[in-house]
C-alpha positions as CSV (number, residue, x, y, z in Angstrom):
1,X,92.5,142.0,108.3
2,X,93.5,145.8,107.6
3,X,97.5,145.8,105.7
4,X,99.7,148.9,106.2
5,X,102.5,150.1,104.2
6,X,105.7,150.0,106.7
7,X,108.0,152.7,106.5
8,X,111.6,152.0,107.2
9,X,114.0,154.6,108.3
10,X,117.2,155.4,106.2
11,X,120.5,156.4,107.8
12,X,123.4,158.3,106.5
13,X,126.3,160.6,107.2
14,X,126.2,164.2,105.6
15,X,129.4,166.2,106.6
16,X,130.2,164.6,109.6
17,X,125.9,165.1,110.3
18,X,124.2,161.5,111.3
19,X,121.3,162.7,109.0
20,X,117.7,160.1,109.6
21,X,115.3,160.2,106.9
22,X,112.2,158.3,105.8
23,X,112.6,155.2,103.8
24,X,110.0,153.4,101.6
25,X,111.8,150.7,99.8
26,X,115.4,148.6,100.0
27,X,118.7,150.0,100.8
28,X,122.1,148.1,101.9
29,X,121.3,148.7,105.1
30,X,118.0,147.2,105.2
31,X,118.1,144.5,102.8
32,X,120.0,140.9,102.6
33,X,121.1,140.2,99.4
34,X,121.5,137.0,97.7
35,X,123.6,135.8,94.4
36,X,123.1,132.3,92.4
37,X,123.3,131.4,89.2
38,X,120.5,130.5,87.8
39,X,118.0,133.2,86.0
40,X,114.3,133.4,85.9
41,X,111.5,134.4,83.5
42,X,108.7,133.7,84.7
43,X,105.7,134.4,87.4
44,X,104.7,130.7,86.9
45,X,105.9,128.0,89.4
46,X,106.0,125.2,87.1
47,X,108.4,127.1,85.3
48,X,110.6,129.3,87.6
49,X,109.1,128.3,91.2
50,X,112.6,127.1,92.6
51,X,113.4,131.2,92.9
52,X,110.2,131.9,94.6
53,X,110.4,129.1,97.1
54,X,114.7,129.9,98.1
55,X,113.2,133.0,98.5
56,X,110.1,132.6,100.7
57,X,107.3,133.8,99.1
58,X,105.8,130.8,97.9
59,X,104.8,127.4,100.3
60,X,103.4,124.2,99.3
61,X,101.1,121.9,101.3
62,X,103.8,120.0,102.5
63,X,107.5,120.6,102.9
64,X,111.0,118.6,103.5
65,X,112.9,118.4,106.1
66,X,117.4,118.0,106.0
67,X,116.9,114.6,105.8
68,X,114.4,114.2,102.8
69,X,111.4,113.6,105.3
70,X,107.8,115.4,104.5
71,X,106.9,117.5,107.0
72,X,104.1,119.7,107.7
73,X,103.7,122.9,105.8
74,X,100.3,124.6,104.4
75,X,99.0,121.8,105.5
76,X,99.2,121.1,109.6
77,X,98.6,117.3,108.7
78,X,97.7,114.6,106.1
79,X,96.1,110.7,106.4
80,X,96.1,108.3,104.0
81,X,93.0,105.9,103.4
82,X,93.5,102.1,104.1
83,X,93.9,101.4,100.3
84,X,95.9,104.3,99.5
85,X,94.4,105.7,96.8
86,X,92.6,108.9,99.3
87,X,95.1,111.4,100.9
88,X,93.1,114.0,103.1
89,X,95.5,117.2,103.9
90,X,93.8,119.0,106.9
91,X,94.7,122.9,106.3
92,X,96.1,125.6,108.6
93,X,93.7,128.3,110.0
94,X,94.7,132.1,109.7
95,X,97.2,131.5,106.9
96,X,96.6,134.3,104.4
97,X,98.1,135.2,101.4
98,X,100.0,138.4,100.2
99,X,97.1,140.1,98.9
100,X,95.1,139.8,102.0
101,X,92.9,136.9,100.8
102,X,92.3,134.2,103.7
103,X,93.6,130.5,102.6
104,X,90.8,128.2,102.4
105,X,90.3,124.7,100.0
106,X,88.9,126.0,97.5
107,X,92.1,128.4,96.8
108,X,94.3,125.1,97.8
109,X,92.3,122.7,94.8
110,X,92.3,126.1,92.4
111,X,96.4,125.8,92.7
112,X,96.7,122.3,92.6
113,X,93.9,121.5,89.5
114,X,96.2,124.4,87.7
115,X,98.9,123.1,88.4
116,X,97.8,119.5,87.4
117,X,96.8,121.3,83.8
118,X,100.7,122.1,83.2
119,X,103.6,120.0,82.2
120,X,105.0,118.3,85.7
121,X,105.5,115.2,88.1
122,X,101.3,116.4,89.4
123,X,100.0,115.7,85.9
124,X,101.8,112.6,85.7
125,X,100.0,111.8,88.7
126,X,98.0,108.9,88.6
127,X,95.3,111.6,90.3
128,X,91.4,111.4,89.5
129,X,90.1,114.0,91.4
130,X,91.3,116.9,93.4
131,X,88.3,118.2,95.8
132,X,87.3,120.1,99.0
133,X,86.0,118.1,101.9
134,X,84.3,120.7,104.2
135,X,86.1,124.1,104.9
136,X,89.5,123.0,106.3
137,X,90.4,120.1,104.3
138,X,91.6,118.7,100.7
139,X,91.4,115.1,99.2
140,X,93.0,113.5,96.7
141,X,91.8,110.5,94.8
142,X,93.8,108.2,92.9
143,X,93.3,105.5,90.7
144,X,96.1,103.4,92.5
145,X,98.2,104.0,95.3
146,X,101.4,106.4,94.5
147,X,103.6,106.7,97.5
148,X,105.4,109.7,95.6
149,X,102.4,112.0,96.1
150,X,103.3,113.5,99.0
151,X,106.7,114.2,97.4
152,X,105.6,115.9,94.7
153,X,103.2,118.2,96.5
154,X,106.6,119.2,98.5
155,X,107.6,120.7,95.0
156,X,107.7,124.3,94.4
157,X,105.7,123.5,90.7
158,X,103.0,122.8,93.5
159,X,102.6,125.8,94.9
160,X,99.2,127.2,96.5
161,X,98.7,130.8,95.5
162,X,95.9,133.2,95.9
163,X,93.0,133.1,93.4
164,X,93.7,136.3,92.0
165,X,96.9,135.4,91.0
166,X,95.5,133.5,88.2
167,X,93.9,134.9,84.8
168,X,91.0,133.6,83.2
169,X,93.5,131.3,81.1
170,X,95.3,129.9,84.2
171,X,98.6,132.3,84.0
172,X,100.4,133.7,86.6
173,X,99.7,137.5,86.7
174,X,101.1,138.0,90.5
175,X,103.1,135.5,92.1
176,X,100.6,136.1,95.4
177,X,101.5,133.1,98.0
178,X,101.9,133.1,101.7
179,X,105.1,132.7,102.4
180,X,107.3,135.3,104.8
181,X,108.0,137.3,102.0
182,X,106.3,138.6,99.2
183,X,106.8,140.2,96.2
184,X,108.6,143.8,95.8
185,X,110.2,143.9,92.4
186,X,110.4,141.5,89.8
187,X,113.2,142.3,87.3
188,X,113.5,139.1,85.0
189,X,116.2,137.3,84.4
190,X,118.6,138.4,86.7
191,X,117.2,140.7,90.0
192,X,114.3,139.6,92.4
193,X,113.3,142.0,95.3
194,X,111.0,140.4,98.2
195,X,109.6,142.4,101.2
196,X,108.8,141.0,104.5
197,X,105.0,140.0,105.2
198,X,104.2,140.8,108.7
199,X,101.3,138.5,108.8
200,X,102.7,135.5,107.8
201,X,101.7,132.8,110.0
202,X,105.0,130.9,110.9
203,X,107.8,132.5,112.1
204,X,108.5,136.1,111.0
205,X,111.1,137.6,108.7
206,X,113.6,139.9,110.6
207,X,114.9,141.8,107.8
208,X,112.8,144.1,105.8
209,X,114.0,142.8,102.6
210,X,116.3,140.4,100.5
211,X,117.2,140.6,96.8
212,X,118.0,137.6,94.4
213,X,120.6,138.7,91.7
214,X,121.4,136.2,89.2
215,X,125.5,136.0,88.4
216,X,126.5,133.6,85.7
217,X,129.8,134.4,85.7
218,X,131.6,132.7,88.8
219,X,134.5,135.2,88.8
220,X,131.6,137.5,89.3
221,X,130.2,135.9,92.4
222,X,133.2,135.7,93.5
223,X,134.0,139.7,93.3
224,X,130.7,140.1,95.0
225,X,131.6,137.9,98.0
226,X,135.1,139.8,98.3
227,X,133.9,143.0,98.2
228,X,130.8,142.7,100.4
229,X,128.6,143.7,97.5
230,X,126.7,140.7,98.2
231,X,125.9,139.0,101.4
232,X,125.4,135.4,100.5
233,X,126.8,133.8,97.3
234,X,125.8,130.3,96.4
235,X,127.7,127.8,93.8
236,X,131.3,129.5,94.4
237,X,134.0,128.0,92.1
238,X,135.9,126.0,94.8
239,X,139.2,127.2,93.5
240,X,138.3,130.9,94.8
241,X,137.9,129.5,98.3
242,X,141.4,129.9,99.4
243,X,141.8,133.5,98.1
244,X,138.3,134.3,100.3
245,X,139.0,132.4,103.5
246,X,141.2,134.9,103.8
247,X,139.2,137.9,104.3
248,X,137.9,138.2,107.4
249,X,134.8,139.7,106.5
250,X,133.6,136.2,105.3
251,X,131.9,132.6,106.4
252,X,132.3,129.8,104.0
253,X,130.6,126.7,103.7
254,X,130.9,123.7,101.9
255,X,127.1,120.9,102.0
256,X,127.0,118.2,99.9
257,X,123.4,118.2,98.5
258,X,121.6,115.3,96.4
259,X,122.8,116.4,92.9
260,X,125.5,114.4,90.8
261,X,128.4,115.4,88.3
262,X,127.2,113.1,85.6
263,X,127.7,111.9,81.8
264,X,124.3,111.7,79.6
265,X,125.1,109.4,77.2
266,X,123.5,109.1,73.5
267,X,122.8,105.3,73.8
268,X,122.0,105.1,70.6
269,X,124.8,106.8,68.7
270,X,126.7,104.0,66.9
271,X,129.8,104.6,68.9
272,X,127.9,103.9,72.6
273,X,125.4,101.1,71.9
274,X,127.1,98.7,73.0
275,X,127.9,98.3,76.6
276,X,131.3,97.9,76.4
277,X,131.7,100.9,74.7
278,X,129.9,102.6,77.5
279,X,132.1,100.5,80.4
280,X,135.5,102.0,78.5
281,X,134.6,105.9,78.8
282,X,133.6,105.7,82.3
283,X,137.0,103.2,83.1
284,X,139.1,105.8,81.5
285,X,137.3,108.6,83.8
286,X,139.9,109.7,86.8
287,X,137.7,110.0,89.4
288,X,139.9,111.0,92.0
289,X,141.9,113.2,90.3
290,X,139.3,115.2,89.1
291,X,137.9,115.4,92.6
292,X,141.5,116.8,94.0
293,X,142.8,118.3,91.6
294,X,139.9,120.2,89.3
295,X,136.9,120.9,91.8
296,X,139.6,120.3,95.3
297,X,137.0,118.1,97.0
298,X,138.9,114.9,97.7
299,X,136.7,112.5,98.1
300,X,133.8,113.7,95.9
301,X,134.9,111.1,93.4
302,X,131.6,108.7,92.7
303,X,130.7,105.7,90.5
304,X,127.0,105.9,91.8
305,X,124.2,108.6,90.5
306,X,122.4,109.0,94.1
307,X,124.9,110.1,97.3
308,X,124.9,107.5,100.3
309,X,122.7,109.8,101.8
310,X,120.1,108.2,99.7
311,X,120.7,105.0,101.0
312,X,117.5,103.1,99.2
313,X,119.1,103.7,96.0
314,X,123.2,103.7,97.2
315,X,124.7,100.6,96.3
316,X,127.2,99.4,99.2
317,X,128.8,97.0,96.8
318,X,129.9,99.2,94.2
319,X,133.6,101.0,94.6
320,X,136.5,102.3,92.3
321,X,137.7,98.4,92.5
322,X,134.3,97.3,91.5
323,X,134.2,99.8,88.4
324,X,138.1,98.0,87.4
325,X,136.9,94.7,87.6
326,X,135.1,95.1,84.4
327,X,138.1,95.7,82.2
328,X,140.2,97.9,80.9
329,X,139.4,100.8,78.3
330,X,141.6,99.2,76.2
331,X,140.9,95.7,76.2
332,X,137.2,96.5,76.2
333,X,137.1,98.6,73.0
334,X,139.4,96.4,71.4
335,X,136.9,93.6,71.7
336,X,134.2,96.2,70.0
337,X,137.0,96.4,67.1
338,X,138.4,99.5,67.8
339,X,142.5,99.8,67.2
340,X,145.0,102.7,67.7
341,X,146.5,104.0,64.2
342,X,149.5,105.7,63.6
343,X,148.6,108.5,65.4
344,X,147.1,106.7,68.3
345,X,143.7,107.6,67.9
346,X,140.7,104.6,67.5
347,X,139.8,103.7,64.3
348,X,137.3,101.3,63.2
349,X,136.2,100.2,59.5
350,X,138.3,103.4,58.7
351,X,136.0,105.6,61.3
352,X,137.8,107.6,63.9
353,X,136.1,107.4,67.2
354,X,135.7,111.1,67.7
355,X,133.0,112.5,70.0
356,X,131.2,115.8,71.0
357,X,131.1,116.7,74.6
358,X,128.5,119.4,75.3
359,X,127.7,121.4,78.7
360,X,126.8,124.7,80.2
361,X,128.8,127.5,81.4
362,X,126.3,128.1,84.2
363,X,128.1,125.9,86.7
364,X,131.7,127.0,86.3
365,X,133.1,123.6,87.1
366,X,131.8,121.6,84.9
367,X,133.5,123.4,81.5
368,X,136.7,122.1,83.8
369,X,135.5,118.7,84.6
370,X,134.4,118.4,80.9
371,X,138.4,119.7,79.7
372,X,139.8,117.0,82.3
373,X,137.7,113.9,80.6
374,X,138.7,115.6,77.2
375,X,141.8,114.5,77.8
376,X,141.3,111.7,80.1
377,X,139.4,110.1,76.8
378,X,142.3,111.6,74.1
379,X,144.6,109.6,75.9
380,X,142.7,106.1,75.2
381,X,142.3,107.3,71.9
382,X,139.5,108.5,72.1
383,X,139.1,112.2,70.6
384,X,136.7,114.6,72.3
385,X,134.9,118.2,71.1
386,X,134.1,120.1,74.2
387,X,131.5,123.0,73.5
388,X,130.3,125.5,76.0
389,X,126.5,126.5,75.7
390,X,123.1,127.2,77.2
391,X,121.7,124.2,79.3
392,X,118.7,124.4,77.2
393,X,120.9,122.7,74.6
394,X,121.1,119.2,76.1
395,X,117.0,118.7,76.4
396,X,116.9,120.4,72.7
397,X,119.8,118.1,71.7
398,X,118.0,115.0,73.3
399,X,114.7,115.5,71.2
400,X,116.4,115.8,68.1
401,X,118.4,113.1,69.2
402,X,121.9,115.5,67.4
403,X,123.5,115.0,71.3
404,X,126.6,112.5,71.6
405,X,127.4,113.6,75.4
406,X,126.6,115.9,77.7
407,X,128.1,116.7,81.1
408,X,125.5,117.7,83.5
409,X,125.1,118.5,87.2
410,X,121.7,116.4,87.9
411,X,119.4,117.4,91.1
412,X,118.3,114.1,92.6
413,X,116.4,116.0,95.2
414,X,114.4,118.0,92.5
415,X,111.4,116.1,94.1
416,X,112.2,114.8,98.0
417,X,111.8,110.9,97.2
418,X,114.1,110.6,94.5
419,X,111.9,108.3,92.6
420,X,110.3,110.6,91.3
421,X,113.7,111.9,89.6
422,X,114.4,108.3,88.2
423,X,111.2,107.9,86.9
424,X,111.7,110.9,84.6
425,X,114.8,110.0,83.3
426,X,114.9,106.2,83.2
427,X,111.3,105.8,82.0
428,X,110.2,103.5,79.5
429,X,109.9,106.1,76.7
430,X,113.5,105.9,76.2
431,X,114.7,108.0,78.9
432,X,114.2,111.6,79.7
433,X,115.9,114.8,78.4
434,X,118.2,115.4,81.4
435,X,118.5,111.5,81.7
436,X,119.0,108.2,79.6
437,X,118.8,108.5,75.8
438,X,117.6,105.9,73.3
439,X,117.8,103.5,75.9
440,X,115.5,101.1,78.0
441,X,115.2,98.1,80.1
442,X,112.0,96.5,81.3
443,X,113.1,95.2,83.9
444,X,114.0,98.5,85.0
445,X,111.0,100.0,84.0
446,X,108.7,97.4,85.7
447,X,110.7,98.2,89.2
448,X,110.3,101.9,88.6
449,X,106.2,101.1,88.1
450,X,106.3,99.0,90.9
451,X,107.7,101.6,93.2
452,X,104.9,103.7,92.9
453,X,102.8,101.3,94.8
454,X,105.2,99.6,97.5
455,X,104.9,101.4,101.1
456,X,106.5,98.3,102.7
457,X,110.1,99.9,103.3
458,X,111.7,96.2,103.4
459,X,110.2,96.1,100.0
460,X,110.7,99.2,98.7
461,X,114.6,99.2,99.2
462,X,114.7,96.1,97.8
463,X,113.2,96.9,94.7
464,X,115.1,100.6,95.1
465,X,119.2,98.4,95.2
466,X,117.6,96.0,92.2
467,X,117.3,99.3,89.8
468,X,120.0,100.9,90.6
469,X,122.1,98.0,89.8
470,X,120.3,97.3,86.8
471,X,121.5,101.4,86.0
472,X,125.1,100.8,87.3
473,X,125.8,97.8,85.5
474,X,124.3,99.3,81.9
475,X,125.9,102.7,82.0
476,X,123.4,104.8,80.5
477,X,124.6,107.5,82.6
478,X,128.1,108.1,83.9
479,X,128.4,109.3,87.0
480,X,131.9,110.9,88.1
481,X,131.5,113.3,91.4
482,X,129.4,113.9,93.8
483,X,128.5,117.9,94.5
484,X,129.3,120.1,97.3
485,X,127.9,123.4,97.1
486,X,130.2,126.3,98.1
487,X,128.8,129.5,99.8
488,X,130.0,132.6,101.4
489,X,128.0,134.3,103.3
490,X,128.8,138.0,104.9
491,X,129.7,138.4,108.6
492,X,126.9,141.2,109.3
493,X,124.4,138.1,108.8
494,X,123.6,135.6,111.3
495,X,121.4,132.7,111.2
496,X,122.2,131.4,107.7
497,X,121.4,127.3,107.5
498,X,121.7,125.5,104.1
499,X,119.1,123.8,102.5
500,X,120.3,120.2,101.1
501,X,117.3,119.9,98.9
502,X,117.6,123.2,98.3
503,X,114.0,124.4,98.6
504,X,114.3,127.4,100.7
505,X,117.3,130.3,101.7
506,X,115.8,130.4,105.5
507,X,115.5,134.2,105.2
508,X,113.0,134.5,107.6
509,X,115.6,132.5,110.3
510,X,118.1,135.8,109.7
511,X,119.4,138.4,111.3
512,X,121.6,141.5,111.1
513,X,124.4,141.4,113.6
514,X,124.4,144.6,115.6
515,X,127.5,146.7,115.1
């Protein structure tokens, strides 16, 4: 199938002249641009695919719908044997990717047996063999049934690409997939530039291009929303959004997605070992204030790690009166041997109870949420360091086991099925470095296991309300508010839709609004 350079046509005003010119890459007129926070660095999708997939150039076999459901994708439809250890995933015809290269299986296994070779939820798979079957579809063997598969095929670290993508060592020379966009300029860390691929074989991008421009500072974003410099700005600060609903130029948005405000505790540290230690920092948490009056989302306040939305894994039992019932701050650190001195700080065999809070400047809220339990803790006596620094400091901090606390925003719809999420951070190796630390429970960890294999949804909510009890009542991690991602999004767009699980921006759904 023959591919031909498009030319666009640029238009300006010259002295009054409407002046029409030839155009062969992205302008403002031509191009919808995007600003997040998060940077990239890399081609590979196990390391940086959540930026190719928001912006359409890669696809996996399957995908999610808004409601957490798999859904066709690459893959028109999948069957799974009687024993469920074979999944067969029947391919689309005609798909091709950016370089012009027909999809078939054996490009399909080449991804997926790569991506099996690198660190992720596929080569944790309990997979044997990855094969084709004929020309139009793939199986997958297991060694015991895993109802999470088809979850973590849905994840952009899964992503089919075209064999020349790859070198001889399995890297990522050209992110080549087969998505509605492709690849125009990549500018790591901070700028992305994707192009429109006109023989894409679902439904067609509109706009000729979209740029991804990476804005750490949320003052930043917000300029860029105000001014019209950018079209669509994800993770606004919610205190901007009276200033910007304001100007008229501007659509805001506020979706709750599957990702928590949490506390990763050292369970190890001296001071958090017990319990009842652990009970006492979250009592003393205000919950409700810090939903009103820091991020201005009353009712965001949670005592749970997964949203209702989730509802396998929500506890309908658990409330702020629930949380009280277990004591007060006071009277449970006093029955650990903790006392108030002079200066009303805890003391205990002539140790102050003094803490280090650590989290990342990336999300803008958190460095306030963290200030609020700062003093929220100081005033049970508890005294708290807060330091602002790369994310990459909590999993660094976890393996060197130097981390007291970290505040964290956790994505429990990293993979659809969230199970896949609690198995990596509540496993039995102690926990995982954006989840537990230095803590286990086997009862816990026999549920998790147990989940792999349980397709009966009676049974598999059952087993789901069990763990997450066993999680609530131990407090290994500290929830305190659910998130609500704000975005703006310019006028002169139409068609935007937000992805809960965010997976995908929708470009290819947009529109320019004719002046």
């Amino acid at each position: 199938m023959p591919f031909f350079k498009r030319i666009f046509f640029c238009v300006s005003i010259l002295s009054g002249l409407l002046v029409i010119t030839a155009c062969s890459g992205p302008t403002s007129s031509n191009t919808v641009s995007v600003s997040a926070a998060f940077e990239f660095t890399s081609l590979d999708p196990a390391k940086n695919g959540f930026v190719f997939s928001r912006m359409q150039v890669l696809e996996t076999l399957l995908d999610v719908d808004e409601k957490g459901l798999l859904i066709p994708a690459l893959a028109k439809d999948w069957h799974i044997s009687e024993d469920a250890k074979t999944w067969t995933f029947d391919l689309r015809d005609g798909v091709y990717f950016h370089d012009g290269v027909l999809m078939n299986t054996d490009a399909v296994v080449n991804s997926l047996l790569i991506a099996q070779s690198k660190h992720g939820a596929l080569r944790n798979a309990p997979i044997e063999s990855i094969q084709a079957a004929g020309d139009h579809s793939v199986v997958i063997s297991l060694s015991r049934p895993y109802t999470l598969l088809g979850a973590v095929l849905a994840n952009y670290a899964n992503g089919i690409l075209s064999p020349a993508a790859y070198d001889k060592d399995k890297e990522v020379l050209a992110l080549t997939g087969t998505g509605p966009y492709k690849v125009f300029q990549f500018a790591p860390p901070h700028k992305l530039v994707v192009e429109k691929f006109d023989e894409y074989w679902g439904k067609k991008a509109n706009i000729p291009y979209a740029s991804y421009l990476t804005g750490h500072r949320a003052e930043s974003r917000v300029l860029q929303a105000r001014s019209g410099q950018v079209d669509i700005v994800f993770g606004l600060d919610p205190a901007s959004l009276p200033s910007l609903q304001r100007v008229d130029a501007l659509n805001l948005y506020s979706n709750p997605i599957p990702r928590t405000i949490v506390l990763k505790l050292n369970s190890g540290h001296r001071f958090l070992d017990d319990v009842r230690a652990r009970k006492a920092l979250s009592l003393a948490i205000d919950r409700q204030g810090i939903a009103k009056g820091v991020l201005r989302i009353p009712g965001s306040e949670t005592e749970q790690l997964l949203p209702a939305s989730m509802s396998n894994w929500y506890l309908q039992n658990v409330s702020s009166e629930t949380e009280a019932a277990a004591g007060t701050p006071e009277s449970l650190l006093a029955s650990l041997g903790w006392k108030k001195n002079s200066q009303g700080l805890l003391e205990r065999n002539g140790e102050l109870f003094e803490l280090t809070l650590i989290t990342y400047a990336d999300r803008p809220e958190l460095t306030t949420v963290a200030t609020a339990i700062q003093a929220q803790w100081q005033a049970i006596g508890i005294t708290t360091k807060v330091e602002v620094t790369n994310s990459s400091a909590i999993p660094m901090g976890h393996q060197d086991g130097s981390l007291d606390v970290a505040l964290i925003a956790r994505n429990y719809g990293f993979i659809a099925d969230p199970l896949g999420v609690m198995l990596s951070d509540f496993g039995s190796n102690g926990g995982g470095d954006w989840g537990a630390m230095n803590w286990n429970n086997s009862a816990l960890s026999a549920d998790l296991l147990a989940l792999e294999q349980t397709s009966d949804p009676v049974k598999y909510k059952e087993i789901s309300q069990r763990s997450a009890q066993i999680i609530y009542d131990e407090r290994p991690m500290i929830p305190v508010s659910s998130y609500v991602q704000q975005t703006s999004v310019n006028t002169r767009i139409k068609g935007f839709r937000f992805d809960p699980f965010e997976r995908s921006f929708y470009l290819n759904e947009m529109e320019f609004v004719k002046p």
